[in-house]
N, C-alpha and C positions, 0 to 999 in steps of 0.2 A: 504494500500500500504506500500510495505518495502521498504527497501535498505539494502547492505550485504557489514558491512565495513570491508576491510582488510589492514591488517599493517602489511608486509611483511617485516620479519628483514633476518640477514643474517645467521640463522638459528633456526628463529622460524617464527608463522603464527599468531597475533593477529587477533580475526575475532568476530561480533558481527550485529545480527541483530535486524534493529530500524524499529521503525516507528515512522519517520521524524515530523507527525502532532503533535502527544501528547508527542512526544519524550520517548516514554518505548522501553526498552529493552526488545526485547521478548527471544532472546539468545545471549550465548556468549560461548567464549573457548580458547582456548590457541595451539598450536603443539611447542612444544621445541622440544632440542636436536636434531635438525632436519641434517644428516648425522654422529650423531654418534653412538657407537654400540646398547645405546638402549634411545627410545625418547620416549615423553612423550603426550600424548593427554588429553586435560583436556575440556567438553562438558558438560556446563549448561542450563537447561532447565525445565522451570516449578517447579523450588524449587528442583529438580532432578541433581547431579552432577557425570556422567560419566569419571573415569580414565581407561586411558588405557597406560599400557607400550609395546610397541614392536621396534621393529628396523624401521626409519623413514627416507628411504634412501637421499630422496628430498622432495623438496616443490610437486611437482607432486603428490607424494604416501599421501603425508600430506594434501593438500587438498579435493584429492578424499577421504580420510576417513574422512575429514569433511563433506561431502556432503554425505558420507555416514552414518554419527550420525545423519544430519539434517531430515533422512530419516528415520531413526529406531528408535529413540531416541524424536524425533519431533523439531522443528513446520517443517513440510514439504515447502519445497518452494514452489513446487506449490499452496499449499492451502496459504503460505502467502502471495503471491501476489505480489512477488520480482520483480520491476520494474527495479532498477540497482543493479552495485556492485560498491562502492566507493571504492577509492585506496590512502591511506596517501601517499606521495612523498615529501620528506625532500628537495629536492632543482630541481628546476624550473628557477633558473638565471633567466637574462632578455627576458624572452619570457612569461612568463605566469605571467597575475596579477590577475587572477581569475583562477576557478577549466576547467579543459578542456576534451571533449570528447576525448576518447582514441581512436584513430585510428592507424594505422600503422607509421603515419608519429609524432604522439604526442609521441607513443612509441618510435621512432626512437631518438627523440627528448629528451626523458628523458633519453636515454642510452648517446646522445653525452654529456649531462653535470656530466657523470659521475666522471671526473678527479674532479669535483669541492664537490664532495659527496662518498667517494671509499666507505665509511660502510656503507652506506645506500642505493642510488640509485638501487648499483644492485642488491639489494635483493629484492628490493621496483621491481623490472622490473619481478623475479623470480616470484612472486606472481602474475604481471600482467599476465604475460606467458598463465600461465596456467590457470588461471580464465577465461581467453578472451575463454580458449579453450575449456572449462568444460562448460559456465554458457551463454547463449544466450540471454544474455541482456546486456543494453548499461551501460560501463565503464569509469568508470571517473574519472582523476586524481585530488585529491585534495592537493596541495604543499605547505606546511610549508614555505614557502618565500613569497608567492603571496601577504602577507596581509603588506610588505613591502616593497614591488618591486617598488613605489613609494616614497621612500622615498627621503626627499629632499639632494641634492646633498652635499650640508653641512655634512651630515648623513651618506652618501653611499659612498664619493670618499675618497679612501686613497690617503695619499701623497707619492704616487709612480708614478715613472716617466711614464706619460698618456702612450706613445708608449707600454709599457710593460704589464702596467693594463690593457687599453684595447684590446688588441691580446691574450691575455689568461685571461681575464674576470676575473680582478678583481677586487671587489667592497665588500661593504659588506650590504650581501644578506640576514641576521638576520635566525630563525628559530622558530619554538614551533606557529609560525604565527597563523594556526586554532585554537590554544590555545588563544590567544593573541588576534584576531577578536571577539571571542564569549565573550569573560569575558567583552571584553571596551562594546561591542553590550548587551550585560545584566546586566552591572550596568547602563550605560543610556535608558536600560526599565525601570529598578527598579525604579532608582532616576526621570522618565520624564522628562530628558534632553540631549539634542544631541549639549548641546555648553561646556563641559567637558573637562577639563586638567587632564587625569588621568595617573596614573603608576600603570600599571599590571607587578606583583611579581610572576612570574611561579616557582616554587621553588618544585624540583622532583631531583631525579639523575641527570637527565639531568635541568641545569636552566636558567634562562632569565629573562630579566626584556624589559619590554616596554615605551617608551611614547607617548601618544594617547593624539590628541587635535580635538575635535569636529569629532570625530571618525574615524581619518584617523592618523596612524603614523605617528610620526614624527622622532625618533628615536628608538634606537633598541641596545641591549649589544651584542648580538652574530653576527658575521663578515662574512667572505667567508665562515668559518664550523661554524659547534655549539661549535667548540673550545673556541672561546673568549667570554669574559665577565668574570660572576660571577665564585666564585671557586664553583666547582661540584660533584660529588659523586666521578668520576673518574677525572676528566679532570682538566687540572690548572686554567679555564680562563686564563685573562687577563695575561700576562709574557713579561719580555721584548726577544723581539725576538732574541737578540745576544745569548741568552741562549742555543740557537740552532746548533751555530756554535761554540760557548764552548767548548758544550760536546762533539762536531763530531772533533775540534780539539786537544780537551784536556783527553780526556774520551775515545776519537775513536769507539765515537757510530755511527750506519749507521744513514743513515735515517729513514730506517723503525722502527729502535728502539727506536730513539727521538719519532719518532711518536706514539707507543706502549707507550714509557712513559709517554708521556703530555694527550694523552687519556684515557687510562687504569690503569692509574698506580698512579694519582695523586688526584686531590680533595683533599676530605676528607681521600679515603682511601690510598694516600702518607703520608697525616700528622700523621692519628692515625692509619692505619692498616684496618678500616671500611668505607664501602661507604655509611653505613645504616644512618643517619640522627640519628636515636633511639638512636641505639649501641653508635655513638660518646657520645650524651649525659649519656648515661648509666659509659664511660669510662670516664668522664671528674665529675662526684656525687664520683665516686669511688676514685680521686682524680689524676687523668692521667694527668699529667700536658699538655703532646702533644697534648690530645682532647681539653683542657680549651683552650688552642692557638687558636686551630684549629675552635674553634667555636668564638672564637674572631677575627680572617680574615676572618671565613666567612660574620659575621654581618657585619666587616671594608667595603669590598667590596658593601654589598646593600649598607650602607649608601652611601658611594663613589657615585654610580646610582642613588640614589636617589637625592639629593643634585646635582649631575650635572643637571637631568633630570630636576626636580622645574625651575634650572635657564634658562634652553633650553625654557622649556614652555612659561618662566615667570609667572609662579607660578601654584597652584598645588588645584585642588578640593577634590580628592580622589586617596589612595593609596588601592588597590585592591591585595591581599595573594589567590595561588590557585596552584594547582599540590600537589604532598603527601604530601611534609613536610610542603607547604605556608597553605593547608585546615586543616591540624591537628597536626601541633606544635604549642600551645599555649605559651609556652617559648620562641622559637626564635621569633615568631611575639612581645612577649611582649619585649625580649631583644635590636630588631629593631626599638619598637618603643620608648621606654623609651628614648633611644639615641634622637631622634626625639624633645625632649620635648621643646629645645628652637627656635623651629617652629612653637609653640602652637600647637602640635599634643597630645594629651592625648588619652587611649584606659581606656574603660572601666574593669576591671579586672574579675568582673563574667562573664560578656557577651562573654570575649575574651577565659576565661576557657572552654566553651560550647563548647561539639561536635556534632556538625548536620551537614547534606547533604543538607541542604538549605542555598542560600544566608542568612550574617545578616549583622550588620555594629556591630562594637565592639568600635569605640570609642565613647568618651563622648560629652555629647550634646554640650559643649561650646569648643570640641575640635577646631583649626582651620583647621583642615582638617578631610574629610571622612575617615575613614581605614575599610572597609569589605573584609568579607573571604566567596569566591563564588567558590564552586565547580567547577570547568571543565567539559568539556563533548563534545571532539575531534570529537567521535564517533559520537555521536548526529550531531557535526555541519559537516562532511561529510554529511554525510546523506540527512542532510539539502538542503547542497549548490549541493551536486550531484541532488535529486531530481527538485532543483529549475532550476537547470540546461540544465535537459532532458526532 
């Protein structure tokens, strides 16, 4: 039995199909550029990697030529067995705290929380569209908020005046969530234990940090968007929010261009020009003085999270690194943890230089805290939570 997960952005089509039991990927592929003059399709299969460039007018023409590589190219779906299609959804507000059947009224329901999600949702709905209409099996949303929607009110209410938060819903609703469930849920396999204080370090373009106690959040860095928190490839995190009406009165920027800027425009690639994680460190060996900064507010900020988070918990079992640059920078993890040392955190330095796609732990025996670096696997845990679902 399958599942066919897709991640509908707002002009491309992330799609990969699993099988949920043993968790392999049997395919995967990518559609970009999707509405400009020429897009891109990219269809893996069996050690087999299909490109194709043509004009990709919509998600429509984009997913029917997936459905048509999975037909000429293989694994057919009929022969795989494809029970659902999962569907990532970046925000769910307060109505979903787990994955939900897609019906007319779930759809209707993930298009109203659109104002709380403008670059995700509707693309995230784009993708539902037309799957619902193509693929005759049952559909399931799974939401990047759900694995926080519980969190304690300490955590989730701003200090804004209640009448105004709650009439336009605002709260903060965290994100990277099925990232965030699967890592705390497979370091307490690994480790055989479900009474854990840990912080998961999601650390990718987009980043986030967690804290998970006895497997339920309890806090969370990213707010109403995946704007706050840590700084990010594009985005500022954390800012103080007068900044906002600064530059609208001092600058005479609109609002859509504040927003353009704190999204797009900032992170890492405000400070040095790059949002690549790599490239920073590439420019800051060469002696860039902007990147050396720039990699020293990004460390400031984890510490900052980390260091709140311990004290949230009341202390701390395991710091857990995952997404691209937490699974395979062994410099910024070591730069992270070094700072850590008067925690009694210590990291092993060969084990932490290693690169594998398996869990391991990289610090040292008499560390006082765990530090492992465990893969992700979104894709898998749709899959998962859809099937357990339906």
């Amino acid at each position: 039995m399958t599942v066919l997960v897709i991640n509908s952005g707002s002009s491309s089509i992330k799609y990969q199909l699993v099988d949920p039991e043993s968790g392999a990927s049997l395919a995967s592929g990518l559609v970009e550029r999707i509405g400009e003059e020429i897009g891109h399709i990219e269809h893996k299969y069996n050690g087999e990697e299909i490109n194709i460039d043509e004009t990709i007018p919509d998600h429509g023409y984009g997913l029917r030529k997936v459905l048509d590589l999975f037909d000429s190219v293989g694994p057919k779906l009929a022969d795989a067995n494809i029970k659902a299609v999962g569907h990532r959804v970046v925000q769910g507000g307060k109505y979903f705290s787990k994955a939900a059947v897609i019906d007319d009224a779930v759809q209707a329901k993930i298009e109203e929380l659109c104002p709380l999600a403008p670059l995700h949702n509707p693309a995230h709905l784009k993708g539902i569209e037309v799957a619902r209409e193509l693929l005759n099996v049952p559909h399931v949303a799974v939401f990047d908020t759900a694995f926080f929607q519980q969190l304690p009110a300490e955590a989730a209410v701003y200090a804004l005046d209640r009448e105004v938060a709650e009439k336009y819903e605002i709260r903060r609703y965290g994100a990277h969530g099925t990232s965030h469930k699967y890592i705390s849920e497979k370091v307490s396999e690994i480790l055989g234990r479900n009474d854990l204080k840990q912080i998961v370090l999601h650390l990718g373009n987009g980043a986030s940090v967690s804290a998970v106690v006895n497997g339920h959040a309890v806090d969370t860095s990213m707010g109403l968007t995946p704007l706050e928190g840590l700084v990010m490839g594009t985005r500022t995190g954390d800012i103080d929010p007068a900044v906002v009406f600064h530059l609208q009165r001092v600058a005479g920027m609109s609002t859509d261009e504040v927003d353009t800027l704190f999204n797009k425009k900032s992170g890492l690639k405000g400070l040095t020009g790059d949002n690549d994680m790599r490239k920073v460190w590439e420019r800051a060996d060469s002696g860039d003085a902007n990147a050396v900064e720039a990699l020293e507010v990004y460390v400031h900020r984890l510490l900052h999270y980390i260091g709140a988070y311990t004290a949230v918990m009341g202390g701390l079992d395991v710091i857990t690194f995952t997404a691209g640059a937490g699974e395979n920078d062994d410099r910024l993890r070591a730069a992270v943890c070094k700072r850590l040392a008067s925690f009694g955190i210590a990291i092993d330095d060969s084990a932490n230089a290693v690169r594998s796609k398996e869990p391991r732990t990289i610090s040292t025996e008499d560390s006082s805290v765990r530090v492992m670096v465990v893969p992700t696997n979104e894709e898998l845990a749709i899959a998962q939570q859809a099937m357990e679902l339906i």
